[in-house]
C-alpha positions as a printed NumPy array, in Angstrom:
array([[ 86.643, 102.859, 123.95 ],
       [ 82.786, 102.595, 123.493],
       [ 81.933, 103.482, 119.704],
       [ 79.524, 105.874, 119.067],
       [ 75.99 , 104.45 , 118.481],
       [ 74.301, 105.629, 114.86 ],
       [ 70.964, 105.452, 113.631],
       [ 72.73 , 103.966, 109.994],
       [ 70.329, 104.068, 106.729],
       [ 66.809, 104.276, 107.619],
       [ 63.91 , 103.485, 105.082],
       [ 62.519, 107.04 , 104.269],
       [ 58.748, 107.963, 104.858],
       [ 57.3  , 108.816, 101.543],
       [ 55.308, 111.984, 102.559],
       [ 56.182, 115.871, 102.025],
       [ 59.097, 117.658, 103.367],
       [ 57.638, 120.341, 105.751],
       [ 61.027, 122.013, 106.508],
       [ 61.784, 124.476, 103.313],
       [ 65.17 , 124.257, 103.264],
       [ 65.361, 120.568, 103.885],
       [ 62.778, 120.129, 100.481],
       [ 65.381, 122.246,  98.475],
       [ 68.229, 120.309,  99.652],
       [ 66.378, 117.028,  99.191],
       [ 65.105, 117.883,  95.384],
       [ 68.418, 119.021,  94.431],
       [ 70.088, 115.521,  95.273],
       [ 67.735, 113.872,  94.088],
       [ 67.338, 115.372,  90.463],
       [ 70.994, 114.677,  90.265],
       [ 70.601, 111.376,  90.592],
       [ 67.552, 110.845,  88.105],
       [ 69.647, 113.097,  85.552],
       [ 72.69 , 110.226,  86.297],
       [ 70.024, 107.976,  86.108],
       [ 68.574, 108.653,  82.748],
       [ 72.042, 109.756,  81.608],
       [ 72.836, 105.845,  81.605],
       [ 69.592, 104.741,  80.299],
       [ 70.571, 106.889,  76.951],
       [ 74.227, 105.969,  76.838],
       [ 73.766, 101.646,  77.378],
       [ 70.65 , 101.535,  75.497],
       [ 70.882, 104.151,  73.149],
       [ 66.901, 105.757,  74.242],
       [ 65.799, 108.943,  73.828],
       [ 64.991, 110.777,  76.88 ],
       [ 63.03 , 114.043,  77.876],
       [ 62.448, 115.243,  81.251],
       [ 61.152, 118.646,  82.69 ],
       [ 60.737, 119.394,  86.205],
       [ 59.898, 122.511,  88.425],
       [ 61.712, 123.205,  91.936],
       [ 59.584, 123.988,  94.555],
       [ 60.724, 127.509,  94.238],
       [ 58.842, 127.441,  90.254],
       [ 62.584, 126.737,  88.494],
       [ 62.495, 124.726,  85.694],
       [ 64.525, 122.005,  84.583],
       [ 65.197, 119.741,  82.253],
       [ 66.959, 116.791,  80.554],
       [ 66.754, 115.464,  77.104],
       [ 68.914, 112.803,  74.735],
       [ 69.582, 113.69 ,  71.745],
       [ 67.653, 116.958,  72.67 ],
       [ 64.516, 117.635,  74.396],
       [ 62.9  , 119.557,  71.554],
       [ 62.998, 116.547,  69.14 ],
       [ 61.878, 113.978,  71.624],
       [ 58.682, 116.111,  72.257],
       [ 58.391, 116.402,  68.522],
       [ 58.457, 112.864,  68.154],
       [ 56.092, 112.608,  71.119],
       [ 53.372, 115.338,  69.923],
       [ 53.4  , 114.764,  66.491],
       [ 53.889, 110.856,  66.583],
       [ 56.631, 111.167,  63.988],
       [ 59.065, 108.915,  63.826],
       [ 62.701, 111.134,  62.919],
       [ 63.383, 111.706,  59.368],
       [ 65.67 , 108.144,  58.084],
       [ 68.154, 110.35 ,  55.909],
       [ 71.497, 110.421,  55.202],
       [ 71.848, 113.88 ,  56.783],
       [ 70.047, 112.964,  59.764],
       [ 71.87 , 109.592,  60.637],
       [ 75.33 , 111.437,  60.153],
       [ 74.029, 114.125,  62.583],
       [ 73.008, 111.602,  64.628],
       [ 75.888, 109.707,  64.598],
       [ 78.611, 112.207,  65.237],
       [ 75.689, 113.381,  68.225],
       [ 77.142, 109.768,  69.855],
       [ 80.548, 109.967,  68.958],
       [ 80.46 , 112.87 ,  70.629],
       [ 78.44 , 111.591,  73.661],
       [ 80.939, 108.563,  74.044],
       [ 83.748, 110.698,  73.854],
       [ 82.481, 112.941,  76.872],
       [ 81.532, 109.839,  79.303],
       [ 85.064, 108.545,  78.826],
       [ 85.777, 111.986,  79.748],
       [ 84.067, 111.538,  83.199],
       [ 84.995, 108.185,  84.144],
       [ 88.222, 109.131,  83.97 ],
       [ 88.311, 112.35 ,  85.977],
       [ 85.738, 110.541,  87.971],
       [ 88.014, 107.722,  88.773],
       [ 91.034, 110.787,  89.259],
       [ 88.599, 112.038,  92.201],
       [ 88.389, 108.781,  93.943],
       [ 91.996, 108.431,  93.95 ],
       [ 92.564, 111.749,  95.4  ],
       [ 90.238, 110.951,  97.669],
       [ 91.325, 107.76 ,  99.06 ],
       [ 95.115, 109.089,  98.764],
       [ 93.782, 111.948, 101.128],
       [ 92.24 , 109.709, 103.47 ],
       [ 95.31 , 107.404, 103.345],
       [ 97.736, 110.68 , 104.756],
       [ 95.279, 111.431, 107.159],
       [ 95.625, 108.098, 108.996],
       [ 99.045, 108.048, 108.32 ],
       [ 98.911, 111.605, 110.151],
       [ 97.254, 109.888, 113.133],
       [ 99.004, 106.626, 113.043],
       [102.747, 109.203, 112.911],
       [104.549, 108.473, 116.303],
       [105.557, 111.577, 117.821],
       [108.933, 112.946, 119.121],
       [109.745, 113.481, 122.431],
       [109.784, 117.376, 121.754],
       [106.044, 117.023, 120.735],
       [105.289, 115.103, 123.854],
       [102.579, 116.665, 126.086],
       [104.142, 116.258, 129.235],
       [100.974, 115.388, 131.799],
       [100.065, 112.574, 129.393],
       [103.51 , 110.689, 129.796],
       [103.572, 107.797, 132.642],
       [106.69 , 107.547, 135.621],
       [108.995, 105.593, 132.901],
       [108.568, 107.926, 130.104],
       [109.172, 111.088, 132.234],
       [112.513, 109.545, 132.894],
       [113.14 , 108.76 , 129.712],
       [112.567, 112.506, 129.065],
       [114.275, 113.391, 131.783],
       [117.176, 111.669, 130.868],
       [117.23 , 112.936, 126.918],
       [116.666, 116.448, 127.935],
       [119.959, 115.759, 130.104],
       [121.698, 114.253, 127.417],
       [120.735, 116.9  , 124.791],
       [121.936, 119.407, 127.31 ],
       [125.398, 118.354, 127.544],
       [125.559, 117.716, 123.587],
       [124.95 , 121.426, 123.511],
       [127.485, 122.286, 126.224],
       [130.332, 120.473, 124.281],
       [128.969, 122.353, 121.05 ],
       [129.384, 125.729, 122.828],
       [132.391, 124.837, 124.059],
       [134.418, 123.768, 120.916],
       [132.758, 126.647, 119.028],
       [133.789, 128.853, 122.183],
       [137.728, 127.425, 121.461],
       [137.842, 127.351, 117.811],
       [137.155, 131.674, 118.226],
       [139.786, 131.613, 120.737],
       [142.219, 130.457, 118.824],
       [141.645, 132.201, 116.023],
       [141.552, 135.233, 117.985],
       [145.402, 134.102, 120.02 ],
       [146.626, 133.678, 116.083],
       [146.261, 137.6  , 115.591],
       [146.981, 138.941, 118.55 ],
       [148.533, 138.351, 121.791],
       [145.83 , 137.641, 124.848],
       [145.749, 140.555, 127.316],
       [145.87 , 139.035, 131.223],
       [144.715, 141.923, 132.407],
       [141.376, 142.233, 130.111],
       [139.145, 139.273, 131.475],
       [137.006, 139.818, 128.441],
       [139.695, 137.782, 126.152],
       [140.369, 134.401, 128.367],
       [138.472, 131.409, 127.389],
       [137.286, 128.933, 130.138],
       [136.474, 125.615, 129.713],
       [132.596, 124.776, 129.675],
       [131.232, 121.66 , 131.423],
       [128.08 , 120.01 , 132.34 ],
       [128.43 , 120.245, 135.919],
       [129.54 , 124.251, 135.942],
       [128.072, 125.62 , 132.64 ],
       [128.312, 129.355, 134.315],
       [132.452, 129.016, 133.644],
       [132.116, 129.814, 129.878],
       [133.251, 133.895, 129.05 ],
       [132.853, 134.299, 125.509],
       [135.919, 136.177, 123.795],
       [133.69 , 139.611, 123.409],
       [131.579, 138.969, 126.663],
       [131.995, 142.858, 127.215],
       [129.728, 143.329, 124.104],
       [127.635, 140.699, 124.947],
       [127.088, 140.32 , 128.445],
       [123.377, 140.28 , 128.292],
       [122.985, 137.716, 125.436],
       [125.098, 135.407, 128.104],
       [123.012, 136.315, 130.927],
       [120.04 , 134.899, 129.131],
       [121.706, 131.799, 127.557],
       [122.758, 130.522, 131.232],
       [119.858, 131.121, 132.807],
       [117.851, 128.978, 129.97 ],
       [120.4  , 126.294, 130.051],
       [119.745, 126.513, 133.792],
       [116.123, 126.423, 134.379],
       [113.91 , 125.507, 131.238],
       [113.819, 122.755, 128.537],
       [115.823, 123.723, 125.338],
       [113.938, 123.713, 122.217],
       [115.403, 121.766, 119.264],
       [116.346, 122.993, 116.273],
       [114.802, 121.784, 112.989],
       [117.252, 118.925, 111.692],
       [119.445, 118.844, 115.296],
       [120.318, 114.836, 115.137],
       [121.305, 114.528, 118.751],
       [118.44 , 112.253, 119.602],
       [115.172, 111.594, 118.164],
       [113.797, 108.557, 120.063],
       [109.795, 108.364, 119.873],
       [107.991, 106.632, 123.065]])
């Protein structure tokens, strides 16, 4: 099959967004990633940071480390902070804190990307799954697997016969053990049920339930029988 032809990454023309939507989208993204950005640049290198910026719908933002109020101090009043004993405890739980949090992340960071490659990992194992022959689609199989499915679908059919049957003479008997089998009431005899004739079974209260074996022949007869969740007869996969 012919794969699909992309565009891939293409170098960006550095010139307004005219779409509105498309600038909101675009500034969003990309304020995350300066915020990420300068984010790292405070935790490696220990620098202070301040950033403000306005959307292009007039929001304001903005980013500072350790806060943005005293890095615009420090840059208005060209102060350098007060070398105390108060301030460099402040300052030091400040990072404790900090480094505690961006452990925080990376772990539930790396917890995400796990998920997400386990969830991509089931999804091709969902494709890759071969499938049953009940889940076949029939006008996709070839000549050889139609007989193949012809021939379970036979095979699967006379499992069920012998089930019926046997379950058919275990009620008969314990019917006979309880009371004595009228000739004359053709609702009580049990016939045997085969492959070849499956229209010779009578169930022992057929009078009661004539219809119900009206409609089991004539499935056996004329469609496919649907498998039960768990039935072990056969489960070969083409």
């Amino acid at each position: 099959m012919e794969k699909k032809q992309t565009k891939g990454r293409q170098k960006i023309e550095m010139k307004k967004i005219e779409d509105e939507g498309d600038r909101l989208i675009a500034y969003s993204k990309r304020r995350s990633g300066i915020y990420k950005k300068a984010s790292e640049l405070s935790t490696l290198c220990g620098a202070e940071i301040a950033m403000v910026s306005f959307s292009p719908s007039g929001k304001a933002f903005s980013y500072g480390h350790p806060s943005i109020e005293s890095v615009a101090n420090r840059f208005l009043n060209h102060n350098p902070p007060p070398n105390d004993n108060t301030t460099r405890f402040v300052e030091a739980h400040r990072q404790a804190r900090i480094h505690e949090l961006n452990q925080k992340y990376n772990e539930l960071y790396e917890q995400l990307e796990a998920k997400k490659e386990r969830g991509k990992g089931l999804k091709r194992m969902e494709r890759n799954r071969p499938k049953g022959w009940w889940e076949a689609n029939v006008d996709e199989l070839s000549l050889h697997e139609l007989k193949q499915l012809k021939a379970t679908i036979e095979e699967f059919q006379n499992n069920l016969y012998q089930q019926i049957n046997d379950l058919n003479n275990g009620i008969s008997s314990s019917a006979s053990s309880t009371q004595a089998i009228n000739p004359s009431n053709p609702a009580q005899i049990t016939y045997p049920v085969t492959a070849t004739n499956p229209t010779k079974m009578t169930h022992p209260f057929a009078a009661a339930n004539s219809a119900q074996e009206n409609s089991v022949d004539n499935t056996i007869g004329t469609s496919t029988p649907s498998v039960p969740h768990g039935y072990g007869y056969w489960r070969g996969q083409f």
